[in-house]
Backbone as CSV, one residue per row, in Angstrom:
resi,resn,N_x,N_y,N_z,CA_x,CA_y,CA_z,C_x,C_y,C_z
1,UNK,0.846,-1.172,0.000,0.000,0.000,0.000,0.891,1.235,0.000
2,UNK,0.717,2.030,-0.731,1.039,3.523,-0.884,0.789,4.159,0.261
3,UNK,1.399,5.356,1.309,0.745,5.632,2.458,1.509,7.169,2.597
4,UNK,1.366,7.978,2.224,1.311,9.499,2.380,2.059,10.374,2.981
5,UNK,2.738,11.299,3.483,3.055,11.709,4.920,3.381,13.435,4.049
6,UNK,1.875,14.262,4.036,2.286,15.750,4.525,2.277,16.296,5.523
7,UNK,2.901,17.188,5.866,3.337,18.357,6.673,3.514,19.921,6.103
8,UNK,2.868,20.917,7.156,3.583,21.912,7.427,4.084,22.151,8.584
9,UNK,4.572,23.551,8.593,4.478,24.248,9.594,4.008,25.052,10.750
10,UNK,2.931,25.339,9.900,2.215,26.290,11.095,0.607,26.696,10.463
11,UNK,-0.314,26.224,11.214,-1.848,26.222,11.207,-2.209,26.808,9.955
12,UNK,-1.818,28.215,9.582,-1.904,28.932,8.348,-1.976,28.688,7.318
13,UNK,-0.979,27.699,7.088,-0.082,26.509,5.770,-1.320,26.237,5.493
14,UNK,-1.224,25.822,3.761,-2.205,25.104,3.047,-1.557,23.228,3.078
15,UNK,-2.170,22.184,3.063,-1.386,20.921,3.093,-2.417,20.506,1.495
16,UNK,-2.972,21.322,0.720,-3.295,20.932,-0.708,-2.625,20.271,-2.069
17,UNK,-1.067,21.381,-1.702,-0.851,20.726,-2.809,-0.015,19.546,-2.802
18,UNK,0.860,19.471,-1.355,1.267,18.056,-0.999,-0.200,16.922,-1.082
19,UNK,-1.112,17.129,-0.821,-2.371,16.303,-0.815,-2.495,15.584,-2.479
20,UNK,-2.390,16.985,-3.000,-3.118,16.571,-4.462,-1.667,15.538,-4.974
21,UNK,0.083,16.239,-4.975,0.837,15.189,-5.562,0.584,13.777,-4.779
22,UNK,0.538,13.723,-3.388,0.517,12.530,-2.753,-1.105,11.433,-3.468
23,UNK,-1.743,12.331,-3.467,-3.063,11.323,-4.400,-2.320,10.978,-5.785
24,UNK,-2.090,11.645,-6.241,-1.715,11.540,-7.889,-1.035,10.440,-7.893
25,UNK,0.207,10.383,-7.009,1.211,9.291,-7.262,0.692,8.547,-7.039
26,UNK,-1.036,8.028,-6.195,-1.542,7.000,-6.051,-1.711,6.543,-4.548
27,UNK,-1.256,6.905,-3.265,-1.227,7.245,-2.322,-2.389,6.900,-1.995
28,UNK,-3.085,5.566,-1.175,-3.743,5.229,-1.092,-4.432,6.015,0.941
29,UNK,-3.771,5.874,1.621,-3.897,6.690,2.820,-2.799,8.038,2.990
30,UNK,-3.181,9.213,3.675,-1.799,10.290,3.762,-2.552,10.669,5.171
31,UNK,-1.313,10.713,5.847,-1.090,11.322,7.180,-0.766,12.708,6.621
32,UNK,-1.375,13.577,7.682,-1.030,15.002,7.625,-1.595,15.746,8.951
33,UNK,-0.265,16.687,9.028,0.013,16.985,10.330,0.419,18.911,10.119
34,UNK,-0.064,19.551,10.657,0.347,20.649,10.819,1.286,21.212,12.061
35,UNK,2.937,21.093,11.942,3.141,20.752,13.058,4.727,21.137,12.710
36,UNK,6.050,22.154,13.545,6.866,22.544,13.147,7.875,21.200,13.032
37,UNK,8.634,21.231,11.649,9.556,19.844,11.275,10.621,19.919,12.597
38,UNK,10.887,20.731,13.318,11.589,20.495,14.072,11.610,19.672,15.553
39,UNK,10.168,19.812,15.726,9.966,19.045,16.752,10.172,17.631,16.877
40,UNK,9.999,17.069,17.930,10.580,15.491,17.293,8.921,14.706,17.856
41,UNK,8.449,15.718,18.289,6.972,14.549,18.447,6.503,15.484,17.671
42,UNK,6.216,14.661,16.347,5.085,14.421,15.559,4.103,13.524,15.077
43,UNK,2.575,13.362,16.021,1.751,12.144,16.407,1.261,11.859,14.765
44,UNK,1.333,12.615,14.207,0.958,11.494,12.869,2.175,10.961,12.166
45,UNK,3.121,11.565,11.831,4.284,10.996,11.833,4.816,9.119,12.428
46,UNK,4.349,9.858,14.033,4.464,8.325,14.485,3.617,7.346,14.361
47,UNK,2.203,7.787,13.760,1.295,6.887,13.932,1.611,6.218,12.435
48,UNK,2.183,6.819,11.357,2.138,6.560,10.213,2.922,5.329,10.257
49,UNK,4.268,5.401,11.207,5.176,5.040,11.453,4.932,3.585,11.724
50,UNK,4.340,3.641,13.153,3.072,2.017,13.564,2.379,1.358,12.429
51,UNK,2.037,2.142,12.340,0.809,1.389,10.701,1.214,0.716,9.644
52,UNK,2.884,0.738,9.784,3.390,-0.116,8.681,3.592,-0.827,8.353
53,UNK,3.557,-1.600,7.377,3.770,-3.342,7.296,4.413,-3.187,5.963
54,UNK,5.257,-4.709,5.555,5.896,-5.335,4.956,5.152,-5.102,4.188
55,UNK,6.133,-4.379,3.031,5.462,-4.118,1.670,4.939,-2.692,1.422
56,UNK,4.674,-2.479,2.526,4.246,-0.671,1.837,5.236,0.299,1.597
57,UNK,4.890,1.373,0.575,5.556,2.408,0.693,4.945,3.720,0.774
58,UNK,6.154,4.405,1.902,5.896,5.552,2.218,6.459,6.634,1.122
59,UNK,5.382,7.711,0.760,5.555,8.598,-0.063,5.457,10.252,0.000
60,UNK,6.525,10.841,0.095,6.819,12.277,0.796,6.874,13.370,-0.569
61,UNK,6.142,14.075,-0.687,5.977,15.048,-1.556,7.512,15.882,-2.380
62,UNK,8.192,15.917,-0.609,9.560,15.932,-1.011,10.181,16.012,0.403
63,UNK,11.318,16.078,1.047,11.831,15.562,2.122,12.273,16.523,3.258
64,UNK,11.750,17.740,2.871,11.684,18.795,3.789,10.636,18.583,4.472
65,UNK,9.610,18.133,4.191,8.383,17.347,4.614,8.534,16.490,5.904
66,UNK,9.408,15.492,5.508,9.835,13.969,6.380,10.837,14.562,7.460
67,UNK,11.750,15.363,7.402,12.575,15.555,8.256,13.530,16.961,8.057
68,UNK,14.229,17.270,9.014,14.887,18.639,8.938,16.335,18.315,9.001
69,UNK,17.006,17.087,9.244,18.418,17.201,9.489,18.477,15.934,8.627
70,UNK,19.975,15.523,8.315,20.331,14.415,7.560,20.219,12.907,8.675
71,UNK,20.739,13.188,9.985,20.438,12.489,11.189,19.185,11.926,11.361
72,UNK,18.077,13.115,11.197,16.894,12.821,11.582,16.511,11.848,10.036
73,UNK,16.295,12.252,9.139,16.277,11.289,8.121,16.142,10.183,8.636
74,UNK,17.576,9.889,8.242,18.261,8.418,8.089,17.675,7.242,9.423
75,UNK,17.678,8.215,10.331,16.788,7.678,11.673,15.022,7.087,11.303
76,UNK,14.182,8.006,10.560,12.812,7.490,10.041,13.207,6.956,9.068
77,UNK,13.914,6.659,7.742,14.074,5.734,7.145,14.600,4.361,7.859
78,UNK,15.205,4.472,8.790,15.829,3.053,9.751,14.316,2.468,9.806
79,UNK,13.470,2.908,10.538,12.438,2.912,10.961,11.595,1.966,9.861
80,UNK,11.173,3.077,8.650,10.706,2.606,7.439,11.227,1.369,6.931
81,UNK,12.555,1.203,7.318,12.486,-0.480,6.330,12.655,-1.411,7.682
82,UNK,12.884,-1.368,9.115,12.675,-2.127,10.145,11.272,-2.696,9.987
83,UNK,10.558,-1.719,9.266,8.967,-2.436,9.296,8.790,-2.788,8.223
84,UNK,9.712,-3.245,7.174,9.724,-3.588,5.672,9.182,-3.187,4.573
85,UNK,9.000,-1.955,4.805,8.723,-1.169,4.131,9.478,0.072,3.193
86,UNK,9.053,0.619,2.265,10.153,1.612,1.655,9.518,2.904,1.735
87,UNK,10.652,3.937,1.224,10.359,5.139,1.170,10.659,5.776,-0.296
88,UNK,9.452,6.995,-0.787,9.685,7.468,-2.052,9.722,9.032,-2.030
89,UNK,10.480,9.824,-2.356,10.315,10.989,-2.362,10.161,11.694,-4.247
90,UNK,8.773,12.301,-4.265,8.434,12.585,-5.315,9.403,13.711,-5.856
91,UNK,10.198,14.642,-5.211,10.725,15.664,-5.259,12.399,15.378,-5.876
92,UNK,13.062,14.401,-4.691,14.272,13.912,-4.751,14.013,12.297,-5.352
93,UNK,13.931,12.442,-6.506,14.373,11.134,-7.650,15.175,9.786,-6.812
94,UNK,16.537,10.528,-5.942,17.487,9.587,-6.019,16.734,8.857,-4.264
95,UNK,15.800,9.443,-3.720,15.294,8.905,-2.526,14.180,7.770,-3.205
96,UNK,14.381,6.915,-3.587,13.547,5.983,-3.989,14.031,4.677,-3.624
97,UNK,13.751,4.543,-2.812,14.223,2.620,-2.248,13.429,1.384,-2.973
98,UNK,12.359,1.514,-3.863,11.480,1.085,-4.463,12.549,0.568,-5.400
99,UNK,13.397,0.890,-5.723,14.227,0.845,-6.945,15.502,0.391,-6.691
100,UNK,16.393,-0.823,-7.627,17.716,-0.997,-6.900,18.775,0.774,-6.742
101,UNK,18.329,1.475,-7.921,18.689,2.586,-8.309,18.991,3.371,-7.081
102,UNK,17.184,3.485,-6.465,17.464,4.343,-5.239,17.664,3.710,-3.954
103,UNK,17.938,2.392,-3.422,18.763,2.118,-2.592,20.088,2.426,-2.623
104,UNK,20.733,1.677,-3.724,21.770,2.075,-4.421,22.472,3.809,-3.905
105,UNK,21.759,4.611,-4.491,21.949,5.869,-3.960,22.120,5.974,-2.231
106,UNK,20.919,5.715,-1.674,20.677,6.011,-0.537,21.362,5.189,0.227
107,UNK,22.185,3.900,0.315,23.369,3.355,0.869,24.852,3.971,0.649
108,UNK,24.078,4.945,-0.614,25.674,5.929,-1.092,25.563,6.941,0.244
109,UNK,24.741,7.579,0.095,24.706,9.002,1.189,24.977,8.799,2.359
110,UNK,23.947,7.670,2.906,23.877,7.420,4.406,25.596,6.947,4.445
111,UNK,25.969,6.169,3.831,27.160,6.236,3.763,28.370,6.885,4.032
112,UNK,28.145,8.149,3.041,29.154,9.118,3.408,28.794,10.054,4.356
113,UNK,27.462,9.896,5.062,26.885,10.528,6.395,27.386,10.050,7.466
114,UNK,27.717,9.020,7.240,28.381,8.253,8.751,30.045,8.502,8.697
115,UNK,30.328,8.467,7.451,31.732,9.074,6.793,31.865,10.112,7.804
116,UNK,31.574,11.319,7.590,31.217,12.842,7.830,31.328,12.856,9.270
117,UNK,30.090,11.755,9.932,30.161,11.631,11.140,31.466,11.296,12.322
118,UNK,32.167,10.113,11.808,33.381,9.085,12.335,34.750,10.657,11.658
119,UNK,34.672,11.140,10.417,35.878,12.369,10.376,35.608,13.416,11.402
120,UNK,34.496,13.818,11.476,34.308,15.076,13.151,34.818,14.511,14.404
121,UNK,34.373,12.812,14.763,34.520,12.299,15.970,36.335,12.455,15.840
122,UNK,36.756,11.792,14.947,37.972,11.443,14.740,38.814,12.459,15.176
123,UNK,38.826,13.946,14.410,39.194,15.284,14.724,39.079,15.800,15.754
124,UNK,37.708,15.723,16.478,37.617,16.174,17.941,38.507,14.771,18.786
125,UNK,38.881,13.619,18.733,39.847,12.741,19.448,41.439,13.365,19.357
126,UNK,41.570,13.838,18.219,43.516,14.268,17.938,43.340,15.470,18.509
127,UNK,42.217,16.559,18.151,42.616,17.698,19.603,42.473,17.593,20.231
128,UNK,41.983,16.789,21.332,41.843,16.657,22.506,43.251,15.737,23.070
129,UNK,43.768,14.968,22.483,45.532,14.612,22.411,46.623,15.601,22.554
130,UNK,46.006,16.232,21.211,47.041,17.459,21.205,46.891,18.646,22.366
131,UNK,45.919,19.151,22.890,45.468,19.388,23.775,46.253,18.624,25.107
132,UNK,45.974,17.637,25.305,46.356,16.775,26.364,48.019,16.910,26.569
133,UNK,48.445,16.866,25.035,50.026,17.077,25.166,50.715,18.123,25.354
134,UNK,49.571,18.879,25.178,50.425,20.384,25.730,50.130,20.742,27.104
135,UNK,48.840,19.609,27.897,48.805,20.220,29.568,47.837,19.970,29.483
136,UNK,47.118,20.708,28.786,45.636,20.897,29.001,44.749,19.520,29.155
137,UNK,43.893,19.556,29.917,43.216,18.446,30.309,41.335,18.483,29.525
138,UNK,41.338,19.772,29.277,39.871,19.898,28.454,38.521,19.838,29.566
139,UNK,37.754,20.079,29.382,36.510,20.128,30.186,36.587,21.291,30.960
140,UNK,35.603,21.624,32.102,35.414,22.728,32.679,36.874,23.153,33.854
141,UNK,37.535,23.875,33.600,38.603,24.206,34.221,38.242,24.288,36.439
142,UNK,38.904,23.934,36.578,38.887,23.683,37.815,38.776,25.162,38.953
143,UNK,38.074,24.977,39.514,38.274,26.623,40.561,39.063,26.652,41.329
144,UNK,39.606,27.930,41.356,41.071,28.089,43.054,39.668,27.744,44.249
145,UNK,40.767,26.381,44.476,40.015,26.268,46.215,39.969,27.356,47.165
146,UNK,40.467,28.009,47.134,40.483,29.576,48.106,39.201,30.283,47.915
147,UNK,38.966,30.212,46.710,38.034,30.775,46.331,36.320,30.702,46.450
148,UNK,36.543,29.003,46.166,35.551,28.088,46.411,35.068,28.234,48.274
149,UNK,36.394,28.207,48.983,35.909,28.316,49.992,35.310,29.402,50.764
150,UNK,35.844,30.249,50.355,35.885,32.169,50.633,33.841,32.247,50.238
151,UNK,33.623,32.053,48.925,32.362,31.589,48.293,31.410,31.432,48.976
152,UNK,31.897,30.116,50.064,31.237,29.411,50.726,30.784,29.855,52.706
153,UNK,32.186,30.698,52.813,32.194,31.661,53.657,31.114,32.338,53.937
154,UNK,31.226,33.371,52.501,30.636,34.573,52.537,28.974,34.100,52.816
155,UNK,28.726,32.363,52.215,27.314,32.301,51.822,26.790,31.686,53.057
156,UNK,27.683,31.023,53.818,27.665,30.765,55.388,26.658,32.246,56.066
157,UNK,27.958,32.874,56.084,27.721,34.426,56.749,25.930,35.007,56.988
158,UNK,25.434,34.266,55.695,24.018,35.218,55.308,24.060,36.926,55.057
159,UNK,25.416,37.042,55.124,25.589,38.728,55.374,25.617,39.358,53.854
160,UNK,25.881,38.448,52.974,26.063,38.893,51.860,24.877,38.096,50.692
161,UNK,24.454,38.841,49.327,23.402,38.340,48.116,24.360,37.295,47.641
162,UNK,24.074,36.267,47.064,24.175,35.151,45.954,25.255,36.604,44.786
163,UNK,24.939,37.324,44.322,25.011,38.132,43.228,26.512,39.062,44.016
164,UNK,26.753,39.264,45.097,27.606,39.744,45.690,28.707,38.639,46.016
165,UNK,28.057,37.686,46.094,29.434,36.585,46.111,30.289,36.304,45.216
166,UNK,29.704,36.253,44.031,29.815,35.456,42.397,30.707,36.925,41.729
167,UNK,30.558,37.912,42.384,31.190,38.846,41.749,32.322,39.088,42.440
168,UNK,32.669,39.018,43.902,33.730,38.816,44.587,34.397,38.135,44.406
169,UNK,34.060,36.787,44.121,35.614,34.984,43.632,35.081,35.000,42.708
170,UNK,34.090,35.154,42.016,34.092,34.571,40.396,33.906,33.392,40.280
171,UNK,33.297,32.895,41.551,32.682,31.578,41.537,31.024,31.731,40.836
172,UNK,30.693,31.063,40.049,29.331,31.410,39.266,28.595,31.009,40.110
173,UNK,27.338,31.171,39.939,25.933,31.390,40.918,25.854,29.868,40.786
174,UNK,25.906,28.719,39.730,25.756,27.486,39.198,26.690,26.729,40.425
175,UNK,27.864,27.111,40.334,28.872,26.507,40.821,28.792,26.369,42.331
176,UNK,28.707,28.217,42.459,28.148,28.062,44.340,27.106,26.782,44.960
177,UNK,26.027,26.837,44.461,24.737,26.009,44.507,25.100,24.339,44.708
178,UNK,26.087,24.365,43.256,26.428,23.016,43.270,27.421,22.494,44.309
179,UNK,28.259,23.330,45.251,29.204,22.623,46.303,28.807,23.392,47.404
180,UNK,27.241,23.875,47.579,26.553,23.786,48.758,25.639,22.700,48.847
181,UNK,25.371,21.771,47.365,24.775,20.759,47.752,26.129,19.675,47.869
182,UNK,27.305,19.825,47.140,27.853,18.758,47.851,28.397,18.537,48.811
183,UNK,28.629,19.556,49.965,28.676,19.867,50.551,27.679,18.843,51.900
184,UNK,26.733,19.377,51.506,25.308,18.665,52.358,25.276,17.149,52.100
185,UNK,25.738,16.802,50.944,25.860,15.369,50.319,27.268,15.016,50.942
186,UNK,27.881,15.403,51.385,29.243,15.034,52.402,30.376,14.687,51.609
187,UNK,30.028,15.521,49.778,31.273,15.394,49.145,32.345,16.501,49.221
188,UNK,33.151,16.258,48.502,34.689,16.594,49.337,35.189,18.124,48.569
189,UNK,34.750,19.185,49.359,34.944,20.187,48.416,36.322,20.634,48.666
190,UNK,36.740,21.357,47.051,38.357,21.395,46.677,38.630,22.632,47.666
């Protein structure tokens, strides 16, 4: 079975003329949802999602529709053929899994998406080496214990604002909070 999936954005949006290509191509049911692509709960989306069985295909007007990031994609297509099913995008030709053509393609991309992915991870691992080899340890830099304690002083005292402390050591309002609860939690402040 053929099975639909428009979207907009926002109440205003017309969902017609995604309606009319999604009938044309033959689109036997269409989910449609007025609802920003960015969100990640979208209840017809997911319901479309459930409803699927072995053998159908899902058909997207074009793929700004289906998703907003290349991540998010590849994630509802996982989805789409976990339930044995395919996906067609009337817009983008080469999104056609219906076809050895557009698998073909779409094992190309997702491909070099995970490519893309493992070269960022990879890059952020050697600076953080290189980093490491010059001293630096990376993450949130550590506070002068003097400071921390002075902090903790002042907030003892009651004599002084939250906003008068943080500007005196330069201990942030976040930070104070957090080693007055560990503090109370009987962890070991620096």
């Amino acid at each position: 079975m053929k099975i639909g999936y428009a979207r907009v954005s926002t109440q205003d949006q017309s969902l017609d003329r995604q309606r009319d290509q999604l009938r044309q191509d033959g689109c036997e049911r269409i989910y449609e949802e007025k609802v920003s692509g960015a969100r990640s709960d979208r209840p017809e989306l997911g319901r479309l999602l459930d409803a699927l069985r072995e053998g159908d295909v899902v058909v997207v007007a074009e793929l700004s529709r289906l998703s907003r990031s290349v991540r998010d994609l590849f994630s509802i297509v996982g989805q789409i053929h976990e339930a044995g099913a395919e996906i067609k995008s009337l817009k983008e030709p080469w999104l056609d899994t219906t076809t050895p053509q557009g698998r073909l393609l779409f094992t190309f991309f997702s491909g070099i998406s995970e490519f893309e992915r493992e070269l960022i991870r990879q890059r952020t691992l050697e600076g953080m080496a290189a980093a490491r080899a010059r001293g630096r340890l990376g993450g949130h830099p550590f506070l002068d214990p003097k400071k921390v304690d002075l902090a903790l002083k002042m907030y003892d005292s009651k004599a002084c604002t939250v906003a008068e402390i943080t500007k005196a050591t330069g201990v942030s309002k976040s930070a104070l909070y957090q080693y007055i609860r560990g503090r109370k939690n009987g962890d070991i402040i620096p």
